[in-house]
OpenMM code with the backbone's topology and positions (N, CA, C; nanometers):
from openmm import Vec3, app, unit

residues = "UNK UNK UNK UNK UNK UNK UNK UNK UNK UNK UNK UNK UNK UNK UNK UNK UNK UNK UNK UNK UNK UNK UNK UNK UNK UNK UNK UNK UNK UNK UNK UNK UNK UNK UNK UNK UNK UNK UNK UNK UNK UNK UNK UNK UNK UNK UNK UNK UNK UNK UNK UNK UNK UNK UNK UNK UNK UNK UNK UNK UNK UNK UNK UNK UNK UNK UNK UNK UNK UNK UNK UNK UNK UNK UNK UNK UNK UNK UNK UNK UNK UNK UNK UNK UNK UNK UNK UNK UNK UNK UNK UNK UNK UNK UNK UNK UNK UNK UNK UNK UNK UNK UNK UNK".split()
positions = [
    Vec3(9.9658, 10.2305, 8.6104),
    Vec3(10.1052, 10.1925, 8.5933),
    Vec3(10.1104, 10.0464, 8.5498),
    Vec3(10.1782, 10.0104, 8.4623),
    Vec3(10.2028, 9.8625, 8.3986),
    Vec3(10.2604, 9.7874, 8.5655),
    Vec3(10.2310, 9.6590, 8.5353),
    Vec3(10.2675, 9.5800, 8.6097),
    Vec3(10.4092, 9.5173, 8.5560),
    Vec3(10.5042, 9.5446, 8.4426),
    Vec3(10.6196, 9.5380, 8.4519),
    Vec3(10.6802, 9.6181, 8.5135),
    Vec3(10.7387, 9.5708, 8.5875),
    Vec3(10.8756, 9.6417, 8.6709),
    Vec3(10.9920, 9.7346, 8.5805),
    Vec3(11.0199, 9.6050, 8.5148),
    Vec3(11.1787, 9.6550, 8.4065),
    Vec3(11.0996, 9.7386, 8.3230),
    Vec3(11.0860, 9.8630, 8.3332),
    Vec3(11.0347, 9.9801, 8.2344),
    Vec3(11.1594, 10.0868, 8.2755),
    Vec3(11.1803, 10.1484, 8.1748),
    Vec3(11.3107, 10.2833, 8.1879),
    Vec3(11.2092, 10.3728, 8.2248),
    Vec3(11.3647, 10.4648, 8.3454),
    Vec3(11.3532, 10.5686, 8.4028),
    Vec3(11.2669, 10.6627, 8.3372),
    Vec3(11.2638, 10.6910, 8.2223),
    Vec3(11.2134, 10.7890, 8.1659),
    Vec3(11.0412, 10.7413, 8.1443),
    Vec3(11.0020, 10.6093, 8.1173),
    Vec3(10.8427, 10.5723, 8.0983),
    Vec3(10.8056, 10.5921, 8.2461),
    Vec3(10.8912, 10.5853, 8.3097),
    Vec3(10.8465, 10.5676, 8.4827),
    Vec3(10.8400, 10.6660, 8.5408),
    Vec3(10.9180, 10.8112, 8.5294),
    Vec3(10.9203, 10.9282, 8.4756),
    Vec3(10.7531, 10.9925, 8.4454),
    Vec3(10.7467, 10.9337, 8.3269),
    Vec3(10.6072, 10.9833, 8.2628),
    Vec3(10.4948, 10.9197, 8.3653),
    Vec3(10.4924, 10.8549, 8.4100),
    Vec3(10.3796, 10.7685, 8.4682),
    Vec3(10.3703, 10.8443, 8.6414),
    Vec3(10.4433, 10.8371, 8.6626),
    Vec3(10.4686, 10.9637, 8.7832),
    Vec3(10.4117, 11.0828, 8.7567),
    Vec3(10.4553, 11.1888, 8.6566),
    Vec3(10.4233, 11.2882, 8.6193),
    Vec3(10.2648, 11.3012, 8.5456),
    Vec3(10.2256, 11.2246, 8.4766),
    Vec3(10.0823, 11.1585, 8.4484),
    Vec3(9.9730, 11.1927, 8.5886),
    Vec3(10.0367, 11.1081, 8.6845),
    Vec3(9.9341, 11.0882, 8.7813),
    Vec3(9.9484, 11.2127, 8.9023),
    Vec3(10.0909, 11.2493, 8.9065),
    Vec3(10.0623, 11.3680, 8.9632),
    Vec3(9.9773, 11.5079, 8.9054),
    Vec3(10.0121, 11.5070, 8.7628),
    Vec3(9.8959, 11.6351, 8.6831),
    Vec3(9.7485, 11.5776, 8.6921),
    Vec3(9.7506, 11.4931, 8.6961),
    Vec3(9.5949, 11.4288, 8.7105),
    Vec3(9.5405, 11.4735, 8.8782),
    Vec3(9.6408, 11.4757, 8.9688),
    Vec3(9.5782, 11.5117, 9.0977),
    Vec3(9.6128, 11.6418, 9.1336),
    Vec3(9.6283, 11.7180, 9.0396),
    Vec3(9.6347, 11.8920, 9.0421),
    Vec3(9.7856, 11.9493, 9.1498),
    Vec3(9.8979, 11.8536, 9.0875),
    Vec3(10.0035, 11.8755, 9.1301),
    Vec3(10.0939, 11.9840, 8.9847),
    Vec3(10.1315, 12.0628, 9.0399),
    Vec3(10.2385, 12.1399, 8.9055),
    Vec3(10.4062, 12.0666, 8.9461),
    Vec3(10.4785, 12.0673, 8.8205),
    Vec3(10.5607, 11.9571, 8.7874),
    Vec3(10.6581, 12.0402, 8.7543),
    Vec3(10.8116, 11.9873, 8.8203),
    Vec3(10.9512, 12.0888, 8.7121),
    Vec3(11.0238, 11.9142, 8.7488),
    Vec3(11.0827, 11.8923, 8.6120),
    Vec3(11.1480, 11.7554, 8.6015),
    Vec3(11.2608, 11.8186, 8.5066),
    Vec3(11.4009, 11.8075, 8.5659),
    Vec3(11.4802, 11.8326, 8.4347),
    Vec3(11.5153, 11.7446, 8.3286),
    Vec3(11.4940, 11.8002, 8.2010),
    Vec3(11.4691, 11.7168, 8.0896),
    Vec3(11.5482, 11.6258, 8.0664),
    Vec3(11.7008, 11.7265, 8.0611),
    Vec3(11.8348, 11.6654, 8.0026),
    Vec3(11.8978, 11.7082, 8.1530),
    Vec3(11.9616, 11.5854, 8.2153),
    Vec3(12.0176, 11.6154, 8.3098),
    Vec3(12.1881, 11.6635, 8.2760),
    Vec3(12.2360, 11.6249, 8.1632),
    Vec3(12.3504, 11.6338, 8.1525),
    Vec3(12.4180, 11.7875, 8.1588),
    Vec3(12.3002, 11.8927, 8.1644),
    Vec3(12.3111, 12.0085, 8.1547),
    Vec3(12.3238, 12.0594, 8.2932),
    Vec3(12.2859, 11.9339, 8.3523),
    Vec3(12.1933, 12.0214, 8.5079),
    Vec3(12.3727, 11.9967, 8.5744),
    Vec3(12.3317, 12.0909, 8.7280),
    Vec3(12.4305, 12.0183, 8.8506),
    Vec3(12.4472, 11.8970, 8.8701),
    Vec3(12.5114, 11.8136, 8.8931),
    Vec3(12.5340, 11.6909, 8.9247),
    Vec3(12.4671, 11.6512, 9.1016),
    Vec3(12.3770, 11.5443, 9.0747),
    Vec3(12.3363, 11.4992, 9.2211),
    Vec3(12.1496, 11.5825, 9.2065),
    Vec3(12.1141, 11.6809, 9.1283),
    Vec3(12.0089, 11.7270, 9.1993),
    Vec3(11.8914, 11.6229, 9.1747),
    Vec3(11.7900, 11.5828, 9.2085),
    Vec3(11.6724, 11.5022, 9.1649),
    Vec3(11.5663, 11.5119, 9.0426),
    Vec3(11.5338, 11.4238, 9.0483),
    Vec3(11.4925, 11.4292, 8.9103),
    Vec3(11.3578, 11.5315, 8.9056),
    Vec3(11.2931, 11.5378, 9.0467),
    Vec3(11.1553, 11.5593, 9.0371),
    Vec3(11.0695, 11.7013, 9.1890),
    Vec3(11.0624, 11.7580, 9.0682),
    Vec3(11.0298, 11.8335, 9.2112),
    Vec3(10.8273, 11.8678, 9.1584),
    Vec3(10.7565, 11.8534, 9.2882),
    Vec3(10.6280, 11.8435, 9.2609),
    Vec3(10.5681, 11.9788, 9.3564),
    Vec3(10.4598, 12.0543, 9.3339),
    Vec3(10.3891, 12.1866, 9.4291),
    Vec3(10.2689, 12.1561, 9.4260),
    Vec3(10.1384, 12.1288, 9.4931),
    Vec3(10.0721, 12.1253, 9.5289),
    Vec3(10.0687, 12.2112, 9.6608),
    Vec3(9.9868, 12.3454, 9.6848),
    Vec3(10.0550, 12.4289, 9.7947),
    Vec3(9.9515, 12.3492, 9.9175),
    Vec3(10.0028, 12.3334, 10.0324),
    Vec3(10.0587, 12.3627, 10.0629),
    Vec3(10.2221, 12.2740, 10.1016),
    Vec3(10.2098, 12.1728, 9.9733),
    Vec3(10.2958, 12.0573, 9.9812),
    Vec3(10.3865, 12.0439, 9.8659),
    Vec3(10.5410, 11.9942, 9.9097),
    Vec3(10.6270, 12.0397, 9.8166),
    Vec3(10.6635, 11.8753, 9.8195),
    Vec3(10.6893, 11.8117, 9.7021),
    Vec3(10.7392, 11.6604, 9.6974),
    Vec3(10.8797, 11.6574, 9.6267),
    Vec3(11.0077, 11.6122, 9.6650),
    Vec3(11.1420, 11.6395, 9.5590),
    Vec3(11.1407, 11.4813, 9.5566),
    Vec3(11.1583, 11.3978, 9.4480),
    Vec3(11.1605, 11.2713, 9.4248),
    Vec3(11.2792, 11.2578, 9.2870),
    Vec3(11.3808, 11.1695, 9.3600),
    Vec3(11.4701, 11.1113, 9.2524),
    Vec3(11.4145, 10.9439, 9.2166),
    Vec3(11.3805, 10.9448, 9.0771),
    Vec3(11.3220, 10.8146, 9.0127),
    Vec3(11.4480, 10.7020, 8.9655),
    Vec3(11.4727, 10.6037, 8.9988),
    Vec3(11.4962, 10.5239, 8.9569),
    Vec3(11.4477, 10.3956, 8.9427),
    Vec3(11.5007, 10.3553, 8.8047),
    Vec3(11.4483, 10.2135, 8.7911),
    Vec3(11.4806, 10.1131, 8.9079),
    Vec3(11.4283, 9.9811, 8.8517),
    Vec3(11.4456, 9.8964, 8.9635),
    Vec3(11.5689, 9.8734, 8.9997),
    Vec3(11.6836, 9.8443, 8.9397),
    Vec3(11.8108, 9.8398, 8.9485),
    Vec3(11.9145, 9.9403, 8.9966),
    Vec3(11.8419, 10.0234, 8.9325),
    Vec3(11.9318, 10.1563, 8.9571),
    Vec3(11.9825, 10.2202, 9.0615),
    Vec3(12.1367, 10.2846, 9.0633),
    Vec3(12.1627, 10.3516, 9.1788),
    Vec3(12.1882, 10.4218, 9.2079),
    Vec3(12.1721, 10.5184, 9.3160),
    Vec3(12.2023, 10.6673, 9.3343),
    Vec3(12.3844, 10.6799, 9.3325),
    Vec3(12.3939, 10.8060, 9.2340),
    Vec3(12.5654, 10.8502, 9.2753),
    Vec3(12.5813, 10.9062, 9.3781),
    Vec3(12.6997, 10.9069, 9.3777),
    Vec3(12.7330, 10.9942, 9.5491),
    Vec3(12.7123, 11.1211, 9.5357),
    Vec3(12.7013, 11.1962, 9.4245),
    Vec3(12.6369, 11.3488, 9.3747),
    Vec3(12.5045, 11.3081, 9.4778),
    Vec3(12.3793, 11.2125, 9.4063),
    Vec3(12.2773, 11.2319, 9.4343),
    Vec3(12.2621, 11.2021, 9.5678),
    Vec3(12.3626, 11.1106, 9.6896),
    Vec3(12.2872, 11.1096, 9.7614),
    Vec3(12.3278, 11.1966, 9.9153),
    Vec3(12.4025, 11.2669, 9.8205),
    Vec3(12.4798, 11.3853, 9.9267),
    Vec3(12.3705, 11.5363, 9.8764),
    Vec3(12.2946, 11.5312, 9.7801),
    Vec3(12.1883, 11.5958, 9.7536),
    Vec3(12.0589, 11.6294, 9.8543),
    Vec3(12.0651, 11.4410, 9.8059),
    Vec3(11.9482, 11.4137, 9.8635),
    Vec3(11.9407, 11.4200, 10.0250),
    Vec3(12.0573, 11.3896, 10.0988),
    Vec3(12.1184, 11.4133, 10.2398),
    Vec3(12.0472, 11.5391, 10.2885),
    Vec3(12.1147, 11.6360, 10.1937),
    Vec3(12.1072, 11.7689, 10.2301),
    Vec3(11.9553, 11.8526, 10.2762),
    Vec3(11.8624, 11.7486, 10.1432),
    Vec3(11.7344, 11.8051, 10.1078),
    Vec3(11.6472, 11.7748, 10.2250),
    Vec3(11.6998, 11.6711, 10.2738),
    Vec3(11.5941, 11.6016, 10.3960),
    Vec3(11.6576, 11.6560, 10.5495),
    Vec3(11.7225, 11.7178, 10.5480),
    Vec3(11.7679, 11.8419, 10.6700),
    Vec3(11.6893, 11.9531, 10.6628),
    Vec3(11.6309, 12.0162, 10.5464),
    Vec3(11.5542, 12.1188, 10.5390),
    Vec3(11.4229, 12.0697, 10.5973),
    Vec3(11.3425, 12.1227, 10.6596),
    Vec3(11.2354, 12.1208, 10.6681),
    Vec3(11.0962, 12.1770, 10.5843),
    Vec3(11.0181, 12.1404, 10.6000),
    Vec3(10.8638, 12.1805, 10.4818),
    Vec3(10.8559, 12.1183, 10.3697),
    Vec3(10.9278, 12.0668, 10.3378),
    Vec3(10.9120, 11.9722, 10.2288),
    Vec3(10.9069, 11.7853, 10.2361),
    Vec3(10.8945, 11.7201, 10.1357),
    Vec3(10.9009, 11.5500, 10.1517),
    Vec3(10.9965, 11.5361, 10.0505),
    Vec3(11.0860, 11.4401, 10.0715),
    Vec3(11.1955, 11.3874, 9.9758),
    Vec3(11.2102, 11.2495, 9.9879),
    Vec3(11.1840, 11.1874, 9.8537),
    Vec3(11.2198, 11.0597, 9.8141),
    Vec3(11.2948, 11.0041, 9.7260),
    Vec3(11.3054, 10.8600, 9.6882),
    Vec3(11.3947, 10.7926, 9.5917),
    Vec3(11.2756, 10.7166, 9.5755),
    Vec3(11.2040, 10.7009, 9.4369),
    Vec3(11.0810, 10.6093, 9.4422),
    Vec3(11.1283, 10.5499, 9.2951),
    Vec3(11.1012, 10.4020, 9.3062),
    Vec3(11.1246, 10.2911, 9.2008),
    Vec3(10.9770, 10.2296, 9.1413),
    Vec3(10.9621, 10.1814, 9.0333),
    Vec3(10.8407, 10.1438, 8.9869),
    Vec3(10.7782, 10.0501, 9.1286),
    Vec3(10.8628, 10.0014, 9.1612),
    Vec3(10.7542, 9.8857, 9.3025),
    Vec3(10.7433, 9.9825, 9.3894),
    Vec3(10.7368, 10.0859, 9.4558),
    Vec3(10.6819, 10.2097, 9.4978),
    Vec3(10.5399, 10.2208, 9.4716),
    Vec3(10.4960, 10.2269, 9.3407),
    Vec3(10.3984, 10.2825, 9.2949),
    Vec3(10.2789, 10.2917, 9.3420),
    Vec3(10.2466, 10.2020, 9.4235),
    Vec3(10.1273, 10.2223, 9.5512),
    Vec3(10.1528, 10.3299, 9.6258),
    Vec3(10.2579, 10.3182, 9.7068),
    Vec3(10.3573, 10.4511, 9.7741),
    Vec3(10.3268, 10.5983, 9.7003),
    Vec3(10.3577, 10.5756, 9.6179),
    Vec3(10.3597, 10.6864, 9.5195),
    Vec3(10.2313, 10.7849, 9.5499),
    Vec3(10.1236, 10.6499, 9.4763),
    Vec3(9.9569, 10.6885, 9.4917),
    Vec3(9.9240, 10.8051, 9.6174),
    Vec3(9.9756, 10.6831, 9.6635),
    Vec3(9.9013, 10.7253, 9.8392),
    Vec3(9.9600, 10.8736, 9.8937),
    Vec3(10.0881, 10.8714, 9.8192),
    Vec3(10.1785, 11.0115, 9.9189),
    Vec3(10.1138, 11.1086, 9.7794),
    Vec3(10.0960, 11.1061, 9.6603),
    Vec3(10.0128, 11.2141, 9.6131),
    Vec3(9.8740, 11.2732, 9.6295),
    Vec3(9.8329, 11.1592, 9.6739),
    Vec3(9.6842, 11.1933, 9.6962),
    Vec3(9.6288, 11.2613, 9.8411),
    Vec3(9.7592, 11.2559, 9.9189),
    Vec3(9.7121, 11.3020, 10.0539),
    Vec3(9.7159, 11.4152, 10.0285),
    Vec3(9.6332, 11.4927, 10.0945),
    Vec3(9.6327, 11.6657, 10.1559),
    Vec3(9.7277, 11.6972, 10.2386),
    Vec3(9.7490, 11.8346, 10.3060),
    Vec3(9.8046, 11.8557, 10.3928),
    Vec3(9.7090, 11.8539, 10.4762),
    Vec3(9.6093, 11.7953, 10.5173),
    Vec3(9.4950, 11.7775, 10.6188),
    Vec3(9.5236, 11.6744, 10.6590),
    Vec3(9.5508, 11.5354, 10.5583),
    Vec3(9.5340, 11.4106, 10.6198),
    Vec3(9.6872, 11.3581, 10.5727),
    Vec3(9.8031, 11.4162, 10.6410),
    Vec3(9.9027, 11.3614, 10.6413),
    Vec3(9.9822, 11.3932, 10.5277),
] * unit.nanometer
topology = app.Topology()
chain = topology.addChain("A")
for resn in residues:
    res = topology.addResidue(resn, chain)
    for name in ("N", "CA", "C"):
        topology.addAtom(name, app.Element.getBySymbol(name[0]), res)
């Protein structure tokens, strides 16, 4: 991942999705959100036996009240992990893809 911060959602996007196919994660990202429901996340990741839903924003950026009444919802369910991860994350990122369901 570049060490600029100010990179758009969408390079930051790719760089996420990059490193998760690299660690044998399968990927559904909706392309064009303007099509989608309003509020859902950008990112949903499967590695079985681990499910990751991650809304990306840039550094600035902020969740609508769509997304974070979404995102509310998603983290009441259980079996899954749900985040909001920003390029300064990206250590974060690493670390929560690379774990197993063995080691956390």
């Amino acid at each position: 991942m570049p060490a600029n911060l100010a990179i758009s959602e969408k390079t930051f996007a790719n760089h996420v999705v990059q490193l998760a196919r690299g660690l044998g994660w399968q990927e559904f990202r909706t392309w064009n959100s303007k099509h989608s429901p309003a509020g859902w996340p950008d990112l949903v990741l499967l590695r079985p036996p681990r499910m990751v839903i991650a809304e990306l924003k840039t550094e600035k950026g902020k969740l609508t009240p769509a997304q974070k009444q979404v995102l509310e919802m998603l983290q009441q369910i259980p079996g899954h992990q749900v985040y909001i991860w920003r390029p300064r994350d990206w250590d974060d990122i690493v670390r929560t893809l690379e774990r197993t369901a063995s080691n956390g």
